[in-house]
ZAMARGU-4260 file (C-alpha; in steps of 0.2 Angstrom, whole numbers, plus 5000, padded with zeros to 4 digits):
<rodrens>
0) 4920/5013/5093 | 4933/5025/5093 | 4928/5041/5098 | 4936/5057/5089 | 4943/5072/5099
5) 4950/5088/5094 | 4965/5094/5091 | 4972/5109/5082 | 4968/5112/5064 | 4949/5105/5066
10) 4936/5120/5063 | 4919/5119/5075 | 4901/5125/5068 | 4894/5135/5086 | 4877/5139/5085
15) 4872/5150/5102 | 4850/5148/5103 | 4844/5167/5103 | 4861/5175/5100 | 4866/5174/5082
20) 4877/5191/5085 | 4888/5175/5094 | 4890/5164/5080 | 4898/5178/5067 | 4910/5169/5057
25) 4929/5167/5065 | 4934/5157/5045 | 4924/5167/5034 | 4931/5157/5020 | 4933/5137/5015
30) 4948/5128/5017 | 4957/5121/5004 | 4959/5103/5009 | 4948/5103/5023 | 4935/5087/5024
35) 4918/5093/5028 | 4906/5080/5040 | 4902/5068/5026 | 4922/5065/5021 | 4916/5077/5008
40) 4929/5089/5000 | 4927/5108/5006 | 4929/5119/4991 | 4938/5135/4994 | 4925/5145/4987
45) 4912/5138/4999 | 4905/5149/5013 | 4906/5144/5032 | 4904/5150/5046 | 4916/5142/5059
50) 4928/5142/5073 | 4945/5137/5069 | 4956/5129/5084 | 4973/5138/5085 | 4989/5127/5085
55) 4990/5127/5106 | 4973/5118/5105 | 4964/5135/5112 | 4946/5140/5106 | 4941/5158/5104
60) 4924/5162/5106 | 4914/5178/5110 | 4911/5180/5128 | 4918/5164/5132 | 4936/5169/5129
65) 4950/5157/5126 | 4945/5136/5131 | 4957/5123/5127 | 4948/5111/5120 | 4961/5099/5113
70) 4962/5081/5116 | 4942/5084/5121 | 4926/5077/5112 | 4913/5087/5105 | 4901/5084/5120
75) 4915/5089/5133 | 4919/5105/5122 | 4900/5108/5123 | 4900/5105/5141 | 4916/5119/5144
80) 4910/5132/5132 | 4889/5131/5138 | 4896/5133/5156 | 4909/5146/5150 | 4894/5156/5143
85) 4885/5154/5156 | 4893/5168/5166 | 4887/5180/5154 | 4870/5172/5148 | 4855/5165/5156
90) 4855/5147/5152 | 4863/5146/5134 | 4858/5136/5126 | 4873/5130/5113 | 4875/5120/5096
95) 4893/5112/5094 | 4897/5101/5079 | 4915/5096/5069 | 4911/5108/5055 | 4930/5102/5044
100) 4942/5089/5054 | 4961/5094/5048 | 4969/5088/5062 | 4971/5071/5059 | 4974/5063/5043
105) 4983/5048/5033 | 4993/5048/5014 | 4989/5036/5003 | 5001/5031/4991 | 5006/5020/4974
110) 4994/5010/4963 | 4978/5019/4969 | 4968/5030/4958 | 4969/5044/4968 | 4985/5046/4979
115) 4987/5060/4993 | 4980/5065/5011 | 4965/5056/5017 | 4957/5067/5032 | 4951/5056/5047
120) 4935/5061/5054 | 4924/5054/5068 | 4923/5036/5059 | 4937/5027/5062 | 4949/5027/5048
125) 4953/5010/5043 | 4965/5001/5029 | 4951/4999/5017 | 4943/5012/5021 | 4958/5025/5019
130) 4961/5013/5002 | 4943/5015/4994 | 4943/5035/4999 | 4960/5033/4985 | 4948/5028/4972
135) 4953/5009/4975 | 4968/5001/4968 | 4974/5002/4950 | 4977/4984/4938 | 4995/4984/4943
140) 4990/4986/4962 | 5000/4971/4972 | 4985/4970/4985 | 4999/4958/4993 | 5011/4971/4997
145) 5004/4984/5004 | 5016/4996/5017 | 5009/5005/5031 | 5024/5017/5039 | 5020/5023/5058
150) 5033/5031/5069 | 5047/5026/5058 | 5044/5007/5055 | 5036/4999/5039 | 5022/4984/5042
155) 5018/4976/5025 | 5002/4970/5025 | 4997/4954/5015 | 4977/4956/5011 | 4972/4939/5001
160) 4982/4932/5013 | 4971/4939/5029 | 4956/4934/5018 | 4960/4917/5018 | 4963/4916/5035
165) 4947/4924/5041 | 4954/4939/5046 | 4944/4956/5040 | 4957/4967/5034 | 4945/4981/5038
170) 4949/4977/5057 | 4967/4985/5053 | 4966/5003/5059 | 4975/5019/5056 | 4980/5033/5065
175) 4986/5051/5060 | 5002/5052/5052 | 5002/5034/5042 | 5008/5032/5025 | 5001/5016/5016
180) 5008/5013/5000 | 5001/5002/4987 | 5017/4993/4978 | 5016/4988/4961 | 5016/4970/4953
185) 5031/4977/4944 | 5041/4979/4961 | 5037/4958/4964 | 5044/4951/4947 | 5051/4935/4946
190) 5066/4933/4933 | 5066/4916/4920 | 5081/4914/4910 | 5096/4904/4900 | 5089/4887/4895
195) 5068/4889/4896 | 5058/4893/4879 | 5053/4909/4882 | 5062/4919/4895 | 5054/4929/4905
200) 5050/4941/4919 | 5035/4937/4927 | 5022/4946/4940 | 5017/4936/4956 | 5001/4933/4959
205) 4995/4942/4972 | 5012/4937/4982 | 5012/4919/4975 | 5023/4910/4963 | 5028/4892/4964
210) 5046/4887/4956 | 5032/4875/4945 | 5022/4890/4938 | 5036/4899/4935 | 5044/4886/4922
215) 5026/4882/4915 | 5024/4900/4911 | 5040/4900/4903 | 5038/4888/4892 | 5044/4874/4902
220) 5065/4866/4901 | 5073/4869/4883 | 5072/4849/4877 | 5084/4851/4866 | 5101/4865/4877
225) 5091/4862/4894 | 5100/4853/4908 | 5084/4848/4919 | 5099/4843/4934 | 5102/4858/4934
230) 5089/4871/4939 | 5094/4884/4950 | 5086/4898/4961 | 5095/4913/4964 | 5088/4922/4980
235) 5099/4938/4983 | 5097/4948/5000 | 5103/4963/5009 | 5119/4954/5015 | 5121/4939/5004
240) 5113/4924/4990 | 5107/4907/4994 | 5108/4896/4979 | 5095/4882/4978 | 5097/4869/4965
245) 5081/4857/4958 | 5087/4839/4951 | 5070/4841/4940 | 5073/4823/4932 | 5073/4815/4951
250) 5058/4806/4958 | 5047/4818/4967 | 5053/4835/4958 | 5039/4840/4951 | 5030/4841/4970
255) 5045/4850/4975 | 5046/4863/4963 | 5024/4865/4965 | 5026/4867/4984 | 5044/4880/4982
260) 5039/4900/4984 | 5047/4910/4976 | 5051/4929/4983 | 5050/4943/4972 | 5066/4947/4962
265) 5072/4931/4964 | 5082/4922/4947 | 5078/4906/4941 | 5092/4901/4930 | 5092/4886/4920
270) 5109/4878/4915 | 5114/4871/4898 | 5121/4852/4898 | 5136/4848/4893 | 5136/4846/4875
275) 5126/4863/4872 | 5141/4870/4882 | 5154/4862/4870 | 5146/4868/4855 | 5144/4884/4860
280) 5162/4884/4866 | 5168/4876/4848 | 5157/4889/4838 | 5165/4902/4849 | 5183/4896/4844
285) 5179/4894/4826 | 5164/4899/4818 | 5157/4888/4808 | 5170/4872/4809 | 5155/4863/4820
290) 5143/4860/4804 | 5158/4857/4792 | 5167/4843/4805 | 5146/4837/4807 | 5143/4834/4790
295) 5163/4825/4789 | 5157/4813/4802 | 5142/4810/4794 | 5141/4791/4788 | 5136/4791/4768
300) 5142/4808/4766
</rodrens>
């Protein structure tokens, strides 16, 4: 286990045995923002009575003067300050405890309940931890997409997918200054159009959607304008589109397009056959000739 040390920001509760003339307030009032010892909010109407370490890490305490505790644990802290006092004092003896940790801390971002800083205190803050201090993820929460930023570079963090392989996405720690944001489902649509029933955009599943699913949840091929030779996935990156095109009437298509991913935005475009293509072309050109030259043509008319 981690152990936590201080830094500037954090405020220290200091008891001094037989000397409470020493442990006179330095913070007279709470903190807004501050995380008490439980993770529990400090509200700034609270009384304390607390040390505050200054932003070069030093301590000031009665008698004891100026220490630099940063970087050091509570015990060592206690060790510096009990034999600082003890030039003044016959064996102090001293009470040294993390009263609010400010130092440290995490933001917490998109579909959560409750976005904004999370404080770390001496437990060590983890993914799922930071994520349930959030209030949990919302309904639209992809828990397949989920950021964490550190020192300028973006991991993105597939959690059903850790699951499954057996890895405990609590192992994932954080330190101080990480931003995880949550995306939403909206951010991973998938886009069905031209020649299905019903064209759509649909959500993955948490980061999954099979060429397949796609066109069931669509409604499937048009039977009647849809060209099944010609289904086509549009994948557009930073640089450039791949084009990947599904003979759905071949042998074996309906494996293939189970076992085809999708990425998020990606298009699936479903092409019209030829005759839809002339009819439209012919009802473009002169509206309403196609029905008139259809019934012409029609024997017994």
């Amino acid at each position: 286990m981690r152990v936590y040390r201080l830094e500037a920001g954090d405020v220290l509760h200091i008891v001094v045995w037989d000397h409470p003339e020493l442990s006179a307030s330095m913070l007279p009032a709470g903190v807004p923002g501050a995380v008490g010892v439980a993770g529990v909010a400090v509200s700034p109407m609270q009384p304390q009575s607390g040390f505050e370490i200054d932003q070069q890490g030093m301590l000031e305490f009665p008698y004891a003067g100026k220490l630099s505790v940063a970087g050091l644990t509570t015990v060592e802290a206690h060790e510096q300050l009990t034999r600082r006092l003890s030039h003044y004092l016959k064996s102090p003896k001293v009470t040294l405890r993390i009263l609010t940790y400010r130092s440290k801390r995490v933001y917490v971002d998109g579909e959560v309940k409750q976005p904004g800083v999370q404080a770390i205190n001496d437990l060590p803050m983890t993914l799922t931890e930071a994520i349930n201090r959030a209030g949990g993820v919302t309904p639209m929460a992809d828990q397949s997409r989920i950021m964490v930023s550190r020192e300028g570079k973006s991991y993105q963090i597939n959690m059903p997918q850790l699951v499954q392989r057996g890895v405990n996405p609590s192992s994932i720690m954080l330190v101080s200054g990480d931003v995880v944001r949550v995306l939403s489902r909206d951010e991973t649509k998938v886009f069905i159009s031209d020649e299905v029933t019903a064209p759509r955009a649909l959500p993955m599943r948490n980061g999954r959607l099979t060429l397949n699913e796609a066109l069931g949840e669509a409604g499937g091929i048009n039977p009647v304008s849809g060209d099944a030779r010609q289904v086509y996935v549009v994948r557009r990156n930073s640089q450039s589109s791949v084009v990947y095109q599904l003979d759905a009437n071949a042998p074996g298509a309906l494996a293939m397009a189970e076992g085809f991913e999708l990425n998020p935005r990606d298009v699936v475009y479903v092409a019209a056959t030829p005759l839809t293509n002339w009819n439209r072309t012919i009802s473009a050109m002169i509206p309403g000739a196609l029905p008139t030259t259809v019934i012409a043509t029609t024997p017994g008319r």
